[in-house]
N, C-alpha and C positions, 0 to 999 in steps of 0.2 A: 603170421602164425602158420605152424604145417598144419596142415588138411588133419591129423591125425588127431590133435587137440580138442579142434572143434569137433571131431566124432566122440571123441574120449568122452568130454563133458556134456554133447548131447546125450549119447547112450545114456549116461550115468542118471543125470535128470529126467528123460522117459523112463525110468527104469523105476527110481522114487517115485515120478508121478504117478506109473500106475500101482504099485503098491500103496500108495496112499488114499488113489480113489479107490480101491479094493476095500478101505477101512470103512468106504462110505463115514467118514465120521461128521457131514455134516447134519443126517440124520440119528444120527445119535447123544444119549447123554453123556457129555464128559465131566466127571469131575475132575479137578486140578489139584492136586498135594505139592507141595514144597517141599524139597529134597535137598538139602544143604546142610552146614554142619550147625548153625544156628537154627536152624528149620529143626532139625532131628532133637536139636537138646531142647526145644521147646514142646517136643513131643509129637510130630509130621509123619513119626513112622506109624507108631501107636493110633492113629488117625485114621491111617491110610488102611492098614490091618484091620480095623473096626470095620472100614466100609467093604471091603474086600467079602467080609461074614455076611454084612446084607445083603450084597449082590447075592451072593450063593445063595443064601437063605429062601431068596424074594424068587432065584429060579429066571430073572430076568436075563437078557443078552444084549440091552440095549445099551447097558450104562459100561462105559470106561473109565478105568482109573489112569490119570495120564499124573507121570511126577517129572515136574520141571524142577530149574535149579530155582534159588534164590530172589525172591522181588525185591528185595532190599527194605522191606520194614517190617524193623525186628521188635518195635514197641507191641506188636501187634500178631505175633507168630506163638502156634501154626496159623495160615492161612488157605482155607480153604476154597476153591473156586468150584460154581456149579453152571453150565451152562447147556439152559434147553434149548432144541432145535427151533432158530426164528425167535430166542429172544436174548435180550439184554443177560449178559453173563452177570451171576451175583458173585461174590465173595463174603465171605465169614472170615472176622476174627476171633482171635483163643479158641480156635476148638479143640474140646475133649471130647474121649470117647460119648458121654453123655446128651452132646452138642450133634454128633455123627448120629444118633437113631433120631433126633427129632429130624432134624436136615433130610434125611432118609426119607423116615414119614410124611413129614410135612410139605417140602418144597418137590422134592423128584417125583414121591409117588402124589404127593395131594394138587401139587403147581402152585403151593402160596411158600412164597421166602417167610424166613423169621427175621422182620424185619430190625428185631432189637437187637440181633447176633451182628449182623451184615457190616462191614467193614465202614465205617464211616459215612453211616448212613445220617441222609438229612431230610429225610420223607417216611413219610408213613406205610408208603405201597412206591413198586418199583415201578418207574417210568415207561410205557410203551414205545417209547423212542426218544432219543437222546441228540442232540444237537453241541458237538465242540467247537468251540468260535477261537480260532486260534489268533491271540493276542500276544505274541511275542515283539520283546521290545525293536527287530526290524521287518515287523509288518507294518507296511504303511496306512493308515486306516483314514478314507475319506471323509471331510466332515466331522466335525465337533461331537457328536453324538457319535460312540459307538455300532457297529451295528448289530452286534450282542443285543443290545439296552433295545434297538429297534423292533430288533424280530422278537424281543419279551412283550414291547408293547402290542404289536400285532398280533401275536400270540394271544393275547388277554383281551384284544376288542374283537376276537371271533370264539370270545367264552370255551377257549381253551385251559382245561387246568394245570398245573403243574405237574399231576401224576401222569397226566396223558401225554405231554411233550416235556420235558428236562433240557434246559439250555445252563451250558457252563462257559466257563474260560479256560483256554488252554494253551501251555507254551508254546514255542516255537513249535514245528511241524517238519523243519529242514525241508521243504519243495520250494518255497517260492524263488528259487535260484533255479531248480528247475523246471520250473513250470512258464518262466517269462512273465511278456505281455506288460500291461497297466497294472499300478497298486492295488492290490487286493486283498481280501481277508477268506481264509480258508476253513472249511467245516468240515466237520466228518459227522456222518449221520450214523449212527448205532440204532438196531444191529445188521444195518443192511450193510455197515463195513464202506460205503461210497463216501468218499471225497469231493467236496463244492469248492469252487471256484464264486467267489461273489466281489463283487464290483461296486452295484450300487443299489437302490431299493428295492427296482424293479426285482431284479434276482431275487432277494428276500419275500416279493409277493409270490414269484414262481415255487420257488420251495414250501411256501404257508398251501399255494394252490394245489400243486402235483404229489410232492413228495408227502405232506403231513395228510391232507384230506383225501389222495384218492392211494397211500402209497407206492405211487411210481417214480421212480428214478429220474431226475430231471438230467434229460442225456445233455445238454449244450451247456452246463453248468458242470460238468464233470470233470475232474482233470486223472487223465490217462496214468501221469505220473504218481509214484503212491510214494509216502514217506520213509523214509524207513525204521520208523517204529511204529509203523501203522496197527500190526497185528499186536502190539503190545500195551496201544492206544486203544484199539477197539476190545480187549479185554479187560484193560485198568485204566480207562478215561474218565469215568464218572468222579473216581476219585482224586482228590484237590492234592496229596501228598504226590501223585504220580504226574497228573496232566499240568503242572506246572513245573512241568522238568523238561528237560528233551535228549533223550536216550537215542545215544548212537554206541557208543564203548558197552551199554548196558540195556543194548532193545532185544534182547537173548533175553534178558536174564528173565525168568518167571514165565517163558514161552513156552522154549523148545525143552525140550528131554535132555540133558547134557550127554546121557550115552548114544544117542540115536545120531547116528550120521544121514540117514536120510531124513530124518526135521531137520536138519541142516542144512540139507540141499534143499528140502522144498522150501525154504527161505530163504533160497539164492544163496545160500552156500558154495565156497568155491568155483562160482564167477568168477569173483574178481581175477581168482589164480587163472581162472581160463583165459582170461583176456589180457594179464600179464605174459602169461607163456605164448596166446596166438602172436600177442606182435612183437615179441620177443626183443625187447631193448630197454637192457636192465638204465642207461641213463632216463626214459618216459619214466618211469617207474619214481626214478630220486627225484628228477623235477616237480612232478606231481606232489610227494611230498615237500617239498621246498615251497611251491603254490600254495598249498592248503596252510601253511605256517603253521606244522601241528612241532609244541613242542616239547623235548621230555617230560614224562609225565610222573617220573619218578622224583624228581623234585627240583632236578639241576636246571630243567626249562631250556635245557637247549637243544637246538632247530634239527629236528630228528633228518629233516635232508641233506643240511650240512654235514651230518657225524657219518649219514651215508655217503654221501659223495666224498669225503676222505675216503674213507676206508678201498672203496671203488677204484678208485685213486695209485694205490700203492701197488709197486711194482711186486712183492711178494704175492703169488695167487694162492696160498693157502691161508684161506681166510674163514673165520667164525664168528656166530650170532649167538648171541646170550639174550636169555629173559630173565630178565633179576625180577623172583617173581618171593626175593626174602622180605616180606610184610616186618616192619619191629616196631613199627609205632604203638604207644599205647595207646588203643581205643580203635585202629587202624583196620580197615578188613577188606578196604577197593576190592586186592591183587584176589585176595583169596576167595571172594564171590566169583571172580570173572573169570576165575579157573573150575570152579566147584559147577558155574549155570552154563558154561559158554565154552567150553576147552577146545572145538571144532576153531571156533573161529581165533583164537588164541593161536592156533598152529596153523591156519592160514593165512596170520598175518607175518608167522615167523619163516613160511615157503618164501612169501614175497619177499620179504626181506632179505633172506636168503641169498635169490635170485637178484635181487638189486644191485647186492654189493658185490657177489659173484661167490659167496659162500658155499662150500661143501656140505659142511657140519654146522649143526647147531645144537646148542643146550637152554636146558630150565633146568632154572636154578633155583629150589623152593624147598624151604624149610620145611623139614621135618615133622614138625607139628602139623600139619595140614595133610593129615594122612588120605583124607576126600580127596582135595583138591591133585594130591597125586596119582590116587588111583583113577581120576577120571581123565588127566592128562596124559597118562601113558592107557589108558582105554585108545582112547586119539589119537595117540598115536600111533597102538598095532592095530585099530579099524583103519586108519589112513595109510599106513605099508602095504598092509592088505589089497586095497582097493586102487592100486595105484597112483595115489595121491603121496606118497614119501617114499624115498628109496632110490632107486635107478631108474632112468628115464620116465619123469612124471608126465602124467598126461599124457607118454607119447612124443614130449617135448625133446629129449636128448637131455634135458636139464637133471642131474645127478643132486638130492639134498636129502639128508636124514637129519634124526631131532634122539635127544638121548636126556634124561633128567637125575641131575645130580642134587645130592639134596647138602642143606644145610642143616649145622647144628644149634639154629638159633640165633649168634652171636650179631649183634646191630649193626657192629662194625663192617658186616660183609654186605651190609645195601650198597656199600661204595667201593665203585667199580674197580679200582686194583685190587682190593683186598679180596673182592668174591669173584676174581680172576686164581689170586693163588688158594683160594680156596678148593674148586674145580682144580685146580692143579695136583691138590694134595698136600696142601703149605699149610703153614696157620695165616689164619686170616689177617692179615695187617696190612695196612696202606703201602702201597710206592712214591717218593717222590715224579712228580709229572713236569714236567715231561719226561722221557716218550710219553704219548696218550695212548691210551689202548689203539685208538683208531691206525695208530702205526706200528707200535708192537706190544703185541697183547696178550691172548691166550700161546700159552708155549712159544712166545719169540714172534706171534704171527698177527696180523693184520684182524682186529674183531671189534664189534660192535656192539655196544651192553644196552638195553631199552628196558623199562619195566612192561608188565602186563596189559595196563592200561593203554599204554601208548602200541603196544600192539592190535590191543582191539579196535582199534580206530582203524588200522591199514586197511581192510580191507572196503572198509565204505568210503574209506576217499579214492580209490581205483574205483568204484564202480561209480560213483554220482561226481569224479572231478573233484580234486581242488581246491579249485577257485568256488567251491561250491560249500565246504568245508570252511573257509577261509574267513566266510562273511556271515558263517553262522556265530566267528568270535569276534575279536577286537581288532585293533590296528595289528599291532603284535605278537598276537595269538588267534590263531585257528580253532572254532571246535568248540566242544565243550569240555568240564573237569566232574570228574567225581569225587565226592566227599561226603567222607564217612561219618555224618551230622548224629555227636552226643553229646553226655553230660544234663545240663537241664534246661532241658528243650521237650516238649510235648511229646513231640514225634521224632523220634531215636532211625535211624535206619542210614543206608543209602540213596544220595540226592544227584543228581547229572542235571549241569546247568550249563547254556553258555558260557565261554569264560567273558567277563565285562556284569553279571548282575551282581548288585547288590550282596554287600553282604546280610542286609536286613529283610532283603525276600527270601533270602535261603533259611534263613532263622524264623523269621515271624509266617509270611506266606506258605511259605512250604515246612518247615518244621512246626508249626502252630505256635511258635513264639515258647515264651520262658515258661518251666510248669510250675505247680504250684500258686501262683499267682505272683511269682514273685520279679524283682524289676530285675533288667539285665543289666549287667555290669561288666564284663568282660566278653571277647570271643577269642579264642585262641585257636590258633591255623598252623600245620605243619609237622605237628607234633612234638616228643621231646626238644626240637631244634626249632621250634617256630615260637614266636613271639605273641604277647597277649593286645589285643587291639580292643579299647574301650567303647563305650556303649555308643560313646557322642561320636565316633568315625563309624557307626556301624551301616553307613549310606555310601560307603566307598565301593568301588568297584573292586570286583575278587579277580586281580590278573598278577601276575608274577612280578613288574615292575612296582605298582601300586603297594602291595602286601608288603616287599620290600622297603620302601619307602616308611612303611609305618613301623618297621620294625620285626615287622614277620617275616616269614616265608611260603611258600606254596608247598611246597614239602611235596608230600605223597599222594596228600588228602584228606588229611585228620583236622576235624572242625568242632571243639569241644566249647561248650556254650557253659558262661558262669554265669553265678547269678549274683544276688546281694549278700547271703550267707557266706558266700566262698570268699579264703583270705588269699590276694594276692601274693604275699611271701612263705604263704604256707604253700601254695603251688608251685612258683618258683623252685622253691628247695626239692618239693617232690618231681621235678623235672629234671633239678641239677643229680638229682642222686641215681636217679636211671643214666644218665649220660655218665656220672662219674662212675658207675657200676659198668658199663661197657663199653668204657674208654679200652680199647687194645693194650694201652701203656708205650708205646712204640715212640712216642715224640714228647717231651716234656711240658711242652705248655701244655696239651691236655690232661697226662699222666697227673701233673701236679697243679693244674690250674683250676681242674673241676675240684679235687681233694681238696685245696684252700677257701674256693667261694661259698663249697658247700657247708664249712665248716663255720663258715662269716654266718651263714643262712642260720644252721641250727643255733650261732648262739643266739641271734635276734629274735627266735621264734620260742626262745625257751626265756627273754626277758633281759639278756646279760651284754646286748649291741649296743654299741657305744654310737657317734654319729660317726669317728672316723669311718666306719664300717663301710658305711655309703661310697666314700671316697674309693676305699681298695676294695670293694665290690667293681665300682666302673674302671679301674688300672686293671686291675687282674680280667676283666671281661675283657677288654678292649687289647690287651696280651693274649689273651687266647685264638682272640679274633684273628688276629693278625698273625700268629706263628706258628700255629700248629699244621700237623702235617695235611689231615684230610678236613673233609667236609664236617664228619663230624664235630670235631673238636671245634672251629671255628664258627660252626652254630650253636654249639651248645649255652655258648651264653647269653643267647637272644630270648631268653624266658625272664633272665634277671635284669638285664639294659632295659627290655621295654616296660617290665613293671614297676621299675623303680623312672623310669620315662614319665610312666601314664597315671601312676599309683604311688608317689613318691611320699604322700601324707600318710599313707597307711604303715608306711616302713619307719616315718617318726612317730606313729603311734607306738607302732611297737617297741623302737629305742625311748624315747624318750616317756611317754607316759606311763610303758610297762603294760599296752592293753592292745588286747587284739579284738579290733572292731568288729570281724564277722562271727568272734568268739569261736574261732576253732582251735588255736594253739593253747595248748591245754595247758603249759605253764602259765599263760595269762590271763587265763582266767578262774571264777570261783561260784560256787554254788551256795546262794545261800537262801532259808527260809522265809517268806513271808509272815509274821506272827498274825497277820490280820484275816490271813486268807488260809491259816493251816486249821483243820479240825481234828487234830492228832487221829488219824486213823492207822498211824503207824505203816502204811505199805512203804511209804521211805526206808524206815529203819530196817523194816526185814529183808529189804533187798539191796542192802549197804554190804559192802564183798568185807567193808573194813570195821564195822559197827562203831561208825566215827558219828550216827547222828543218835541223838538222847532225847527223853522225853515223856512223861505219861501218855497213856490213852485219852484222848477227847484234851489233849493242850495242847498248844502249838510247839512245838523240836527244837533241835539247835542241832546245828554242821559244827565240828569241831576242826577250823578249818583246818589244824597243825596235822590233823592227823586224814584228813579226805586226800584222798588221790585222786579225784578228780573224771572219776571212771565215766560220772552222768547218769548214774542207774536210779537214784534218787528223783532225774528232772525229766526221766525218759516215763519212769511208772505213776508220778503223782499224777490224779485226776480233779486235782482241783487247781489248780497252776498257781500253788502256792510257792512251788521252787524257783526262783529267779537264776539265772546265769548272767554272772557281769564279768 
């Protein structure tokens, strides 16, 4: 690297360090708001504005309002964070203005949290010190007995209580690649923020010794290296939705400031660029990628160092980099958090990029609707032209790259990469036949490379930790970990970051809190409108792109919609086929008319009128689709109806043949009718019948006139004595 680099990014980072210790803000109170576009609609501004009156009010200069982007659980938003000097940071969920004056009063000026507010609280008072025992499934743990389970019991034989010391379980950590050495299990002690290194009991008795009874630091047990989501561990590790995750694409998110380029930096923010530019060899750059086996993350799964090393490759040097950052999944929101909390490192994974394949230009490409996430990406990008980070000679380097963001109208069809090539171009969006691939000629005629967001955020942590370091936090055939945007009904709604290789029944049970309502799980469905439905009894499979495949899914984007026993498999089905046949392009015929025919199979089966051929030219017309149509689309689109009539196939002869839909959703199959034994004619049925199809005196029991009910449900929704049957 030239000499000039390494000044560039020293300067820069002395420059944030000391404006940052100027903030002094480890003596101070910070509160934390969420600023996002899910944050905002749940009311984060309103929140933040509340506390903003008390500070002034109170005349205080101690407290900070700091707003980060998005944590990712949105069952649970606003959330607010309070953290006093030397302790354990709290969090609140749902707060409203009302929640903002006790919080005020109570916990900042009085020092007592509310502990019935507080984010997933499982104590009665908040812990003096906190203990995460990192259990991820490739830490090697000596001995039969955990030594979690250990240091509980020692804990409790020197009449230590639970409120005084808090010990959990936490996922992976990502250090023990590098940190070396012998097997071992990693701690993080909160809130002195230090990292352990433990081995074997002994350690366990030094830390009961030094660290818990006299508070010191146990130096010889420390490991120098820190995770890198450390800072987002020691603010949300107590919590069992986050600390069994492991956030690298998503250890921004709920931290930093998304507009602050200097929290950026002081998180090692463009490093990694500085260390690509010092050693200046755009091939270190794709190998590294190619090591780490990180792969698209946009759904396609392929080996993001392979797509760079073409591109690389081609004798054409005018070359371009795209972020296809067009979200269309329903229920989908990865792209658009990692743009909304994190947009610094988004466009530092897109320099690199850049620079790998030897790009001039680059684009983001992001729909419209994400009016946030676009204003804070182009924030990013005139703070990084600015500051010499985008533009003509970055760093210093000689290396020439800008970033420009073009936006989309929406259409699903343009997640795939010809068609949101001619979109950028100015075209309508429609697929090309492939080959060419983009990687050979792409944008305007020219040599370009299409990633989504996700797969960006990843670049630059695998430049700064290696790899091979990245590689072995996944599977054989996958690097890394995956984000998925876990809903439908599950406990806990939000975004989940997991290695790729766990369970798909830790991402739902452990970390989403399992099915709500009490009810039993029955489907998981992956990928979104193009991903397929995987039943309860596979829900112990591994989530990696080969496997998910295999069952009939996909990996998609990252949409992870959880059913339960209510939900009717071909009532979903259809509602999947209809979004896809609704933004079929029209451009190739097996999709134009092969989504319009299956779905027309669906509604009649769901309205009572499927015969069983149905079945038959349900699976010919999918497996025609499969097979001929032009893009990706089309060819997945029928993997909602193969797998459910796969995995659910009795439920689609209920529906043919008995004429009844088992989870009673498809409202021609079913009927509402009165119990005589259990009705006390109080009449709220009849007054709130849209159609006055039920009859009856006061104090008798009614009758549904069924010829004439439509079937609305207003009857079975307002009775209070659950006289109303649904069959």
């Amino acid at each position: 690297m030239s000499l000039p680099v390494r000044d560039f990014y020293r300067s820069m980072a002395d420059r944030v360090g000391k404006n940052l210790a100027d903030q002094d803000l480890g003596n101070k109170i910070l509160v934390q708001v969420g600023s996002a576009t899910c944050e905002h609609a749940a009311g984060s501004q309103a929140v933040a504005e509340e506390f903003v009156r008390h500070i002034r009010a109170s005349g205080r200069k101690d407290i900070i309002i700091h707003r980060t982007g998005c944590t990712g659980r949105c069952s649970r938003e606003p959330i607010l964070g309070v953290q006093l000097p030397g302790q354990i940071p709290v969090k609140y969920e749902r707060v409203n203005r009302d929640l903002v004056h006790r919080i005020f009063i109570e916990h900042i000026q009085g020092g007592t949290p509310i502990m019935k507010h507080v984010l997933d609280h499982s104590t009665e008072v908040m812990p003096e010190r906190e203990f995460l025992f990192c259990e991820g499934s490739r830490c090697q743990r000596p001995g039969g007995e955990s030594l979690r389970d250990r240091f509980n019991a020692m804990l409790a034989a020197r009449g230590i209580e639970p409120h005084q010391v808090h010990v959990a379980a936490a996922s992976c950590f990502g250090v023990c690649s590098l940190a070396g050495g012998a097997p071992a299990t990693y701690v993080l002690a909160r809130p002195e923020k230090v990292l352990y290194r433990i081995t074997r009991e002994e350690d366990l008795a030094d830390l009961l010794a030094i660290h818990v009874a006299e508070g010191r630091v146990v130096e010889r047990l420390r490991v120098l290296e820190e995770p890198i989501a450390l800072e987002f561990l020691e603010r949300y590790g107590d919590v069992a939705f986050f600390n069994r995750q492991s956030r690298i694409a998503l250890r921004n998110a709920g931290v930093v400031d998304p507009d602050s380029l200097d929290e950026y930096v002081g998180f090692d923010g463009f490093k990694a660029l500085a260390a690509v530019l010092e050693r200046g060899e755009p091939e270190w750059v794709v190998n590294e990628m190619t090591k780490a086996r990180l792969r698209g993350r946009g759904g396609g799964g392929f080996l993001t160092g392979t797509k760079w090393g073409f591109a690389r490759k081609q004798a054409d040097t005018t070359r371009f980099i795209i972020c296809n950052g067009d979200e269309g999944d329903p229920g989908a929101f990865m792209d658009r958090s990692m743009l909304e909390s994190d947009p610094f490192n988004i466009v530092e994974g897109m320099i690199i990029g850049g620079f790998a394949i030897g790009a001039q230009k680059g684009f983001f490409y992001i729909r419209a609707e994400y009016p946030l996430a676009i204003r804070r990406i182009q924030h990013a990008i005139d703070t990084c032209r600015a500051n010499g980070l985008l533009g003509t000679d970055i760093m210093g380097s000689g290396f020439d790259f800008d970033l420009e963001i073009r936006l989309g109208a929406g259409a699903f069809v343009c997640g795939e990469e010809t068609a949101l090539i001619r979109s950028i171009e100015g075209e309508r969006g429609q697929p090309k036949v492939r080959p060419p691939y983009p990687t050979d000629r792409g944008l305007w005629g020219h040599p370009t490379v299409i990633n989504n967001v996700e797969t960006f955020a990843n670049v630059s942590a695998i430049v700064r930790f290696s790899g091979d370091w990245y590689a072995r936090i996944g599977t054989e055939k996958s690097g890394g970990t995956k984000v998925f945007a876990l809903a439908g009904k599950v406990r806990h709604t939000g975004l989940v970051e997991v290695p790729l290789g766990t369970s798909l029944s830790r991402i739902v049970n452990d970390i989403g809190g399992g099915v709500s309502g009490g009810k039993q799980l029955k489907a998981i469905q992956t990928g979104g409108p193009a991903g397929g439905f995987i039943p309860a009894s596979m829900q112990d499979m591994e989530v990696d792109f080969e496997p998910l495949q295999k069952a009939g899914s996909i990996m998609g984007s990252g949409g992870m919609i959880v059913l339960s026993e209510d939900d009717c498999m071909v009532d979903i089905a259809k509602f999947y086929m209809a979004f896809s046949q609704e933004e079929s392009c029209g451009k190739c015929t097996p999709c134009r008319e092969g989504t319009t025919r299956i779905l027309e199979i669906l509604e009649r089966i769901t309205q009572g009128k499927g015969v069983l051929e149905d079945l038959d030219k349900l699976h010919r017309l999918s497996r025609l689709c499969q097979r001929t149509s032009l893009c990706g689309l089309g060819r997945a689109a029928p993997n909602p109806v193969l797998s459910s009539i796969k995995h659910f196939r009795a439920e689609y002869l209920a529906h043919i043949q008995d004429k009844h839909c088992p989870a009673k959703k498809c409202v021609a199959l079913i009927r509402y009718e009165i119990n005589a034994e259990k009705c006390i004619g109080c009449t709220i049925c009849d007054r709130n019948c849209p159609v006055e199809c039920i009859t009856g005196a006061r104090k008798e029991a009614h009758v549904i006139d069924q010829a004439a009910c439509i079937k609305c449900g207003n009857c079975f929704d307002v009775c209070k004595f659950a006289a109303i049957d649904r069959v």
